[in-house]
C-alpha positions as CSV (number, residue, x, y, z in Angstrom):
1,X,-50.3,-34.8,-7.7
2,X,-48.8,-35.6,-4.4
3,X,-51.4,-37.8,-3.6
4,X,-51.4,-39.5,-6.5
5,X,-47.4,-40.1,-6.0
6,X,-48.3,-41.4,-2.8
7,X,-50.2,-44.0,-3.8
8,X,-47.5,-45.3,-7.1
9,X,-45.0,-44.8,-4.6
10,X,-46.4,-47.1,-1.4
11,X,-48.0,-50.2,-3.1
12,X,-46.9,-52.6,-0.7
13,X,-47.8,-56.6,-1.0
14,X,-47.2,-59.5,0.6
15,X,-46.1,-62.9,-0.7
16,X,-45.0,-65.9,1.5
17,X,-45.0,-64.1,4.5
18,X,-42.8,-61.2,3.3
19,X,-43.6,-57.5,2.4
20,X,-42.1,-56.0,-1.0
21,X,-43.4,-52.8,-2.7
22,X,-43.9,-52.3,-6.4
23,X,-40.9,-49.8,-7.9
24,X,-42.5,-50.1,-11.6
25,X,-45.7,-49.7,-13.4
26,X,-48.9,-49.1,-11.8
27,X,-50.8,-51.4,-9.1
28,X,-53.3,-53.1,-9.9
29,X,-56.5,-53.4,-8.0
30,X,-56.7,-49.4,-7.0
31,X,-59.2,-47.3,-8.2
32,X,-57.4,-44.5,-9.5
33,X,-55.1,-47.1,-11.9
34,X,-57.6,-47.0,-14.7
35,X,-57.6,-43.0,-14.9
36,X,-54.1,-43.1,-14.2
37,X,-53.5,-45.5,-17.2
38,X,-55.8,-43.2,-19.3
39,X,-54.2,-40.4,-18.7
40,X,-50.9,-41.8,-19.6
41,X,-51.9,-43.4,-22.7
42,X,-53.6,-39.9,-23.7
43,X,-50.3,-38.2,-23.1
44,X,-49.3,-41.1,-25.7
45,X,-51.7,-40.4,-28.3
46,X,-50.8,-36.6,-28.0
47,X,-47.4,-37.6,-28.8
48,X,-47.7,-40.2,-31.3
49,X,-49.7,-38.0,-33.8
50,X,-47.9,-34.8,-33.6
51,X,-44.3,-36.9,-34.5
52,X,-43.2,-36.3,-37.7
53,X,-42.7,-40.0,-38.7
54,X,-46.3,-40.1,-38.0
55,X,-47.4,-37.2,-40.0
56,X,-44.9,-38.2,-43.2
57,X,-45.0,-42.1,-43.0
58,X,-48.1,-43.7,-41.2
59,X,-51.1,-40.7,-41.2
60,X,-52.6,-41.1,-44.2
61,X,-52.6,-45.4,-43.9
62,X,-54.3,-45.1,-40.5
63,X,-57.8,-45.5,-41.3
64,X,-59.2,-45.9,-37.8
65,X,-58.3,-45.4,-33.9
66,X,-60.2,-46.2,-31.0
67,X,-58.7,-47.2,-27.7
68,X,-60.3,-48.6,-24.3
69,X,-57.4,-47.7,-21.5
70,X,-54.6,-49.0,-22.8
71,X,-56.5,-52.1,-25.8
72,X,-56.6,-50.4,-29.2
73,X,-58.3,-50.9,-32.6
74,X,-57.0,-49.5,-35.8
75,X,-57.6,-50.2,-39.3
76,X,-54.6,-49.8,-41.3
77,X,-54.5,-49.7,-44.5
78,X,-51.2,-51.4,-45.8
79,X,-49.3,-54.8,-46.0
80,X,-48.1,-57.0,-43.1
81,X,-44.4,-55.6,-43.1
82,X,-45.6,-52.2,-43.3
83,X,-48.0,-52.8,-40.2
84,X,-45.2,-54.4,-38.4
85,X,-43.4,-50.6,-38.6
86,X,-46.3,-49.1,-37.3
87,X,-46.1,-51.3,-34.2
88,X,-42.1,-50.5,-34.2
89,X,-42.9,-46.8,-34.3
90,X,-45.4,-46.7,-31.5
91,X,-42.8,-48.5,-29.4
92,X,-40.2,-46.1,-29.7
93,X,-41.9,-43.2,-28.7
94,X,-41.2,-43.8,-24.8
95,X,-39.2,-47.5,-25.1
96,X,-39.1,-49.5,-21.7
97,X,-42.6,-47.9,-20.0
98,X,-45.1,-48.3,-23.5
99,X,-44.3,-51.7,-25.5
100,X,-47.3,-52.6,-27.6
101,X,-47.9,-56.1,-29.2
102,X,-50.2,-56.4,-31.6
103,X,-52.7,-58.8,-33.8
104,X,-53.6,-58.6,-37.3
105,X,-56.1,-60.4,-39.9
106,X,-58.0,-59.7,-42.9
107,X,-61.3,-61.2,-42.3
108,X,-61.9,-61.1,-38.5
109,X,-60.4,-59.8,-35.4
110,X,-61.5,-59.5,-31.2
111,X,-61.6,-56.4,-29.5
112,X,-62.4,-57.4,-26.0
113,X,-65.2,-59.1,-25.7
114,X,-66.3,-58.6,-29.1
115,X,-65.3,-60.6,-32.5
116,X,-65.4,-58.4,-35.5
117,X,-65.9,-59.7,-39.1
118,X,-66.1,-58.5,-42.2
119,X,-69.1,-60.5,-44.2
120,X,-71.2,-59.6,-47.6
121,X,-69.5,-56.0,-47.4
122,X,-70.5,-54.9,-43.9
123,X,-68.5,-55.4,-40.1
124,X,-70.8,-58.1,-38.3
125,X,-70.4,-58.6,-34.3
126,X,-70.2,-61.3,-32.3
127,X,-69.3,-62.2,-28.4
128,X,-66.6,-63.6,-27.9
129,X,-65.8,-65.6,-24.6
130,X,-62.0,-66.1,-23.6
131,X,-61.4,-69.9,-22.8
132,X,-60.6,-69.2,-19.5
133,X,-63.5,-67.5,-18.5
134,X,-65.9,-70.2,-17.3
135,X,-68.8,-68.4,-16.7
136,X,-69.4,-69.3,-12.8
137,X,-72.5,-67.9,-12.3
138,X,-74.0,-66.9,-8.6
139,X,-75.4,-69.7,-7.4
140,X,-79.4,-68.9,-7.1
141,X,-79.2,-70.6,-3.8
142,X,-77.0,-67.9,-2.3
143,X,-77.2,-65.4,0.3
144,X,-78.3,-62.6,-1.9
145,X,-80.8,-60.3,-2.7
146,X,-83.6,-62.1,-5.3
147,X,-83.5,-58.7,-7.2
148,X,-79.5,-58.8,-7.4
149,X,-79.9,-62.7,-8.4
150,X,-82.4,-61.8,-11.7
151,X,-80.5,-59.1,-12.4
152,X,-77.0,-60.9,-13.0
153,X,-80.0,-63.0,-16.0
154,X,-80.7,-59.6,-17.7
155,X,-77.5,-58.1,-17.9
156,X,-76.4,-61.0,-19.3
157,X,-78.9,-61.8,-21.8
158,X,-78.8,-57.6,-22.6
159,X,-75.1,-58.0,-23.5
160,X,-76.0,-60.8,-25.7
161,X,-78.5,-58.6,-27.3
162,X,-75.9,-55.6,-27.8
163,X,-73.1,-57.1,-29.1
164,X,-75.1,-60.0,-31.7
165,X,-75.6,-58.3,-34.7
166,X,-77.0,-61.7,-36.1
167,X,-80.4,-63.4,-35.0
168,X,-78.9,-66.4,-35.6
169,X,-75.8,-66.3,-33.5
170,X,-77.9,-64.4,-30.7
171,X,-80.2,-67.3,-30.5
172,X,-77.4,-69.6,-29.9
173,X,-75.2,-67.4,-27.2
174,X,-78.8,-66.8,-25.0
175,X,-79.0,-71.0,-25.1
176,X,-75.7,-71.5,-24.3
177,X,-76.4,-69.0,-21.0
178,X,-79.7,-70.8,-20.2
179,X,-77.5,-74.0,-19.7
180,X,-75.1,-72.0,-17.7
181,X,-77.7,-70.6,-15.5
182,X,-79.7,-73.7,-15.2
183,X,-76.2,-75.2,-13.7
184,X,-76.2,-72.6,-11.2
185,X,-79.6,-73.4,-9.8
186,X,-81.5,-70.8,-11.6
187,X,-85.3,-71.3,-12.1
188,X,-86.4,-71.9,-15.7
189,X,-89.6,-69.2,-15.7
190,X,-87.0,-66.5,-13.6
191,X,-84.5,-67.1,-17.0
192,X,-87.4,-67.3,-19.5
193,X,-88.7,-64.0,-18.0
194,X,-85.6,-61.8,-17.9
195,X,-84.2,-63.2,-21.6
196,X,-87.4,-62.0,-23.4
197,X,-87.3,-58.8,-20.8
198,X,-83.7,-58.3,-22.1
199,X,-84.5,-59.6,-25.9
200,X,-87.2,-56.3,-26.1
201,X,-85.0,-53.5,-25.9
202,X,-84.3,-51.7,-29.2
203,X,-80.3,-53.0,-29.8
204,X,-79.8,-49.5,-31.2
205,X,-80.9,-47.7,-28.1
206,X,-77.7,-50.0,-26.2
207,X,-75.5,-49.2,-28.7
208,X,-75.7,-45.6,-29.1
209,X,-76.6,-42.9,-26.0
210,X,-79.3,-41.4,-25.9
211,X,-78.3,-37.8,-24.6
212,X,-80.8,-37.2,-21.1
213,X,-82.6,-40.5,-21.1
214,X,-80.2,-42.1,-18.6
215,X,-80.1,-38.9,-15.9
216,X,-81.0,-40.5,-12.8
217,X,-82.7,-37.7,-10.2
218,X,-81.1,-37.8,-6.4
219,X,-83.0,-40.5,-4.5
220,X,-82.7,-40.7,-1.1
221,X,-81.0,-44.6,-0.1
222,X,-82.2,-46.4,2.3
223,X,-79.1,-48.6,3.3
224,X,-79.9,-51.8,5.3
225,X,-78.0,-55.2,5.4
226,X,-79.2,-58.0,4.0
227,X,-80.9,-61.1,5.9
228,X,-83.5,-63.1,4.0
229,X,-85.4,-63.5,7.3
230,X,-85.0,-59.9,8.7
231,X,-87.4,-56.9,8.7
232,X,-89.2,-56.5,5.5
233,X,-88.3,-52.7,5.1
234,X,-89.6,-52.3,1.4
235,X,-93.1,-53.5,2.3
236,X,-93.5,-51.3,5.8
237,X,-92.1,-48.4,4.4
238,X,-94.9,-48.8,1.8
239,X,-98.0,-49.4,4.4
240,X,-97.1,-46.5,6.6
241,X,-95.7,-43.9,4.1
242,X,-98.9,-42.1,4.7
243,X,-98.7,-41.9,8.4
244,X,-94.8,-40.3,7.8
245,X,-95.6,-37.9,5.4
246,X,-98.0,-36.4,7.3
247,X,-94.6,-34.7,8.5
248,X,-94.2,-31.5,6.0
249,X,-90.2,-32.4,6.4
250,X,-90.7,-36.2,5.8
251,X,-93.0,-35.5,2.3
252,X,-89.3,-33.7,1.2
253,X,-87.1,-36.3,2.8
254,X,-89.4,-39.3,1.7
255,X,-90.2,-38.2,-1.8
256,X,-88.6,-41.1,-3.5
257,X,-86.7,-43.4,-1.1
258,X,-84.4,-46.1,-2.8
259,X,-83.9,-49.4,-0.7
260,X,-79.9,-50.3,-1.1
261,X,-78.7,-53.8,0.7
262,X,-75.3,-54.3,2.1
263,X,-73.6,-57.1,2.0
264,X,-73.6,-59.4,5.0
265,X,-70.7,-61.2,6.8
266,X,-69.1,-64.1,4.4
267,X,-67.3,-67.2,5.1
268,X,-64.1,-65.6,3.8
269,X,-65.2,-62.8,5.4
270,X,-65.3,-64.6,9.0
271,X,-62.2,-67.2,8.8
272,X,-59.8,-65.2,6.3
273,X,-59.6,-61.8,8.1
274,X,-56.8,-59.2,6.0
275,X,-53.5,-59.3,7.4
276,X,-52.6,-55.6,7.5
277,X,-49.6,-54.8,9.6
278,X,-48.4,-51.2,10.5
279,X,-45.1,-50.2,10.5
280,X,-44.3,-51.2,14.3
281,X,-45.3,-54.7,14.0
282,X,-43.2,-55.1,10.9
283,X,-40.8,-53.8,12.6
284,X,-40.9,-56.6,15.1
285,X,-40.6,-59.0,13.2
286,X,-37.2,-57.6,11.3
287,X,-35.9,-57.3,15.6
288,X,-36.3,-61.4,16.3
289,X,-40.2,-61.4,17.5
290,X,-40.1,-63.8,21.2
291,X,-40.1,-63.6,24.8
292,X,-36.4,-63.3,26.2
293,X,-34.4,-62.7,29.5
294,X,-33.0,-59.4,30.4
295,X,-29.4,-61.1,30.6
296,X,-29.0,-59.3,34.3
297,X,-29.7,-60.1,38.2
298,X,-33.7,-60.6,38.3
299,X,-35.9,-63.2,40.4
300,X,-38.3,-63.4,37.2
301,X,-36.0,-64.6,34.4
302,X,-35.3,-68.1,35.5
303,X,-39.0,-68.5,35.2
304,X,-38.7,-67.2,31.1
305,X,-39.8,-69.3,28.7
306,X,-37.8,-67.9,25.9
307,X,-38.6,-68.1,22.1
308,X,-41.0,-67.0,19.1
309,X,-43.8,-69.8,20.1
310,X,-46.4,-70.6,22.4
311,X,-48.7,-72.7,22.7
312,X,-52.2,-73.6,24.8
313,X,-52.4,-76.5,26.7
314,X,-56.5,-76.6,26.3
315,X,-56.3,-76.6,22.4
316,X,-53.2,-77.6,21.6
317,X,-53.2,-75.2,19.5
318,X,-49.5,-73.1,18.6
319,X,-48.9,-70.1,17.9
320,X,-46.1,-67.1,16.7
321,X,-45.1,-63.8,18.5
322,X,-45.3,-61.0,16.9
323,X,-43.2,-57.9,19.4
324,X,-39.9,-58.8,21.1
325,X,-40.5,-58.7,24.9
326,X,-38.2,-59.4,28.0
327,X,-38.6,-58.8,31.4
328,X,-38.8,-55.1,31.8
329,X,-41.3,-54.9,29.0
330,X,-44.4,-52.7,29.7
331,X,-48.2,-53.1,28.9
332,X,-47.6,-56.7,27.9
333,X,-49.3,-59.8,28.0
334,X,-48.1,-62.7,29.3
335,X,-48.6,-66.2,29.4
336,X,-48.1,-68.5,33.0
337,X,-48.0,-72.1,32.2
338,X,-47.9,-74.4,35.3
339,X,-45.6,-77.5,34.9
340,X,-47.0,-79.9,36.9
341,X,-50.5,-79.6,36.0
342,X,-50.4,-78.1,32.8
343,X,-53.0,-75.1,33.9
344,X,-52.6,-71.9,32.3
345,X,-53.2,-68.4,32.9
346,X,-53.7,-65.2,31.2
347,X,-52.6,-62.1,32.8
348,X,-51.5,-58.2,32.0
349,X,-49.2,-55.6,33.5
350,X,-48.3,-52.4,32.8
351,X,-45.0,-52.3,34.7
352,X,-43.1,-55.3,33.4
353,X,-43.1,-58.9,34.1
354,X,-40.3,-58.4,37.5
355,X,-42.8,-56.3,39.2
356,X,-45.9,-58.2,38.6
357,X,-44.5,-61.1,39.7
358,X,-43.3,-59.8,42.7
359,X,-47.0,-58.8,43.4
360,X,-48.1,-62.8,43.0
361,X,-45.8,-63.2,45.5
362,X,-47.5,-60.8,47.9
363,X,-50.7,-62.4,46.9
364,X,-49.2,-66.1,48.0
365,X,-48.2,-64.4,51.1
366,X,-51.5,-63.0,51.9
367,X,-53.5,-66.2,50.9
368,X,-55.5,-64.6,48.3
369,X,-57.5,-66.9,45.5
370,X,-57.0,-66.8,42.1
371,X,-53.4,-66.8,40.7
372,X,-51.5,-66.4,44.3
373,X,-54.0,-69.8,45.6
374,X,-53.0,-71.8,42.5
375,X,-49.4,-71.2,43.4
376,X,-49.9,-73.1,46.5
377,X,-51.6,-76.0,44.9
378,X,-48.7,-76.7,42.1
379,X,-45.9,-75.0,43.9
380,X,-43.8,-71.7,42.9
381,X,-41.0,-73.3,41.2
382,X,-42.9,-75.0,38.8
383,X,-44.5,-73.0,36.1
384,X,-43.0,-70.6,33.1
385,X,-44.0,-67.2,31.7
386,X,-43.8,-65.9,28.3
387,X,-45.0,-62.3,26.8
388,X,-47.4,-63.2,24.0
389,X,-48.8,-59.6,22.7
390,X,-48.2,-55.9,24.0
391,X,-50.2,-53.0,22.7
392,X,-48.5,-51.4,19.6
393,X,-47.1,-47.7,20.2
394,X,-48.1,-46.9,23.5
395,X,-45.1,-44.5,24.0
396,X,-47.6,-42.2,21.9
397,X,-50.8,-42.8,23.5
398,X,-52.7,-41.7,26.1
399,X,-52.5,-43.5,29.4
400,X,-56.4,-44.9,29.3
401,X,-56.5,-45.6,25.8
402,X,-53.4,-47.5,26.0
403,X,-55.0,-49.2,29.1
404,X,-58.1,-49.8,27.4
405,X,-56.6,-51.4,24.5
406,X,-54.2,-53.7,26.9
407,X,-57.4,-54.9,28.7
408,X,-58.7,-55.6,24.8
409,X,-55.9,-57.8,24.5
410,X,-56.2,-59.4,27.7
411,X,-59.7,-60.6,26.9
412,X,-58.8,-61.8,23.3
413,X,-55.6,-63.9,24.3
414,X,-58.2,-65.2,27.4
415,X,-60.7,-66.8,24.8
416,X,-58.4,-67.6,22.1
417,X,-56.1,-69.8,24.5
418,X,-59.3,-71.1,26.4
419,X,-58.2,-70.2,30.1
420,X,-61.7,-69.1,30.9
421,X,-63.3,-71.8,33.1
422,X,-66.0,-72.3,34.9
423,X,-64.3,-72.9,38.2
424,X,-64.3,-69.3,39.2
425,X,-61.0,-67.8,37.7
426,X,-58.4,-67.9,35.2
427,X,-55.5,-70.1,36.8
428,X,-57.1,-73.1,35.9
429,X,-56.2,-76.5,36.4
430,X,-57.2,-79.9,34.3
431,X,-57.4,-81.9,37.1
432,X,-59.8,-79.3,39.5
433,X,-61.7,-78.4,36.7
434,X,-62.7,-82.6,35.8
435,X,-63.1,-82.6,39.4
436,X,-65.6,-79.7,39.6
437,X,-67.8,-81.0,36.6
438,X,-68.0,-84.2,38.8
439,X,-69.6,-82.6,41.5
């Protein structure tokens, strides 16, 4: 129960760059909402049938009750008005969390995806397709695996089969999915195959269990991402199966082996990464994110670039801070942007920006390359410095992880801002590096 109070009581979610949580009702998306919501709405049943009102007024009109989570069908034997009561009732058992609306009609009616009717004295069933759902198949030219691609045909074409109780309408649903499919790139033969595959299985068998016939026995998966043109595991596994089992263990382990593929790495996967922030990095933000001066006495601070923005010079390319740095800030990383040339340079400290700064100077002094030999060629007064990242609660770390992940930081600022160059270091200048490709 705690856990499960955890998770109504922390569903956090972002809209337009800000972060609210969810006081009311249960999230959507998780996977313990559906239990959750069955749970509650048995509670609901428990308490609906055992009311008196119930018991005097409404038991003997209900004629049927089935519910899927929190959608119910009932057959109620009664006139509108008296139906309309019904539905008043079951809203004032616990008024504000359960509010039910309802629909109602004497010849037909749709329980999710099905449309029930009542024809020549018996309920027919049809499928019934919500005008928003488009039916956007997989494309058969996609990434996936071809068993994945002719199985999406057969369920399909199986639910058709399940839910049609007429031939006729059956006929027509399975031709309105052939179109759909053929859209989507799908062979003709591949859809032929897997509708008469799917049109073969008794339509009583998918409608009521069979008790035992669906037990799957433990099989051993084999888990492997998919690549169209990468290792063909199925068919070596099959050639040298004898040579393994010669192995007493690998007869046991190898038995029955299932082949399971993983998806690979998507578009959205690659260029719309999740944007989950912890609590410290939310926190910055709240505090005025940016690089600022320590307001006292210090050599470094007429150099600070203050403000929530920088930008590269290579790219062009702009972009936000997310901690609130000055100065005196430890395992940072910071930006040096020279002035005159328009060079930039990547760099980290773990003491603060006064003392690594003071150890450029020494550098300078000594006539070292690198940063200290690019001060002499555009000049000490003219660049600026601004503190871009810093690694996230490294009070609570240990002194080489928090290095390690500093040096992580380094690396990705260095690429994303394009400061690595082919002239030998990072202080790099437009006008050497044109030079240098000349030569």
């Amino acid at each position: 129960m705690s856990l499960l109070d955890l998770c109504l009581d922390n569903n956090y979610f972002e809209f337009n760059d800000k972060t609210y949580i969810q006081k009311e009702g249960v999230p959507i998306g998780p996977c313990m909402a559906p239990p959750y919501a069955c749970l509650g709405m048995g509670d609901f049943e428990k308490e609906c049938f055992k009311a008196p009102t119930f018991i005097d007024t409404f038991q003997h009109k209900l004629q049927f009750w089935r519910r899927f989570i929190d959608d119910i069908l009932t057959l109620f034997r009664g006139n509108e008005e008296e139906a309309k009561q019904f539905v008043d009732f079951l809203n004032s058992l616990f008024p504000g969390i359960i509010e039910f609306t309802f629909e109602y009609s004497r010849s037909k009616i749709v329980f999710l995806d099905v449309e029930l009717s009542f024809q020549h004295g018996r309920v027919e069933t049809s499928l019934h397709i919500k005008p928003t759902n488009l039916q956007m198949f997989l494309d058969w030219n996609s990434n996936h695996p071809f068993h994945c691609k002719v199985a999406i045909i057969y369920s399909q074409a199986l639910r058709v089969n399940m839910i049609c109780s007429d031939p006729g309408d059956r006929q027509l649903f399975l031709e309105s999915l052939r179109n759909k499919f053929i859209q989507s790139n799908y062979p003709v033969n591949h859809i032929q195959e897997q509708f008469e595959r799917a049109m073969k299985v008794n339509r009583a068998d998918l409608i009521w269990r069979v008790k035992g016939k669906n037990k799957r026995k433990f099989r051993a998966p084999f888990i492997h991402t998919h690549n169209e043109y990468g290792p063909p595991w199925r068919r070596w596994y099959n050639k040298y199966k004898h040579i393994l089992e010669l192995d007493p263990k690998f007869q046991v382990i190898l038995k029955d082996v299932r082949f399971v593929t993983k998806q690979p790495k998507n578009l959205q996967n690659m260029l719309c990464s999740a944007k989950i922030r912890n609590a410290t990095e939310q926190r910055a933000e709240e505090q005025n994110p940016g690089t600022f001066r320590c307001g006292k006495t210090c050599h470094v601070c007429p150099r600070i670039k203050e403000g929530a923005r920088f930008q590269s010079t290579n790219t062009g390319r702009s972009y936000k801070a997310r901690v609130k740095c000055d100065c005196k800030s430890k395992l940072i990383i910071y930006l040096v942007t020279w002035l005159r040339c328009a060079g930039q340079y990547v760099g980290m400290t773990t003491n603060g920006l006064a003392i690594r700064h003071s150890t450029h100077k020494q550098r300078i002094k000594q006539g070292l390359e690198g940063i200290g030999g690019h001060y002499k060629v555009c000049g000490l007064e003219n660049f600026s410095v601004q503190v871009i990242d810093q690694v996230r609660d490294w009070e609570s770390m240990d002194k080489t992880v928090a290095e390690n992940s500093m040096k992580k930081l380094e690396e990705k600022w260095q690429h994303q801002l394009k400061v690595f160059e082919e002239n030998g270091g990072n202080a790099h200048c437009r006008k050497r590096e044109k030079a240098y490709k000349k030569k």
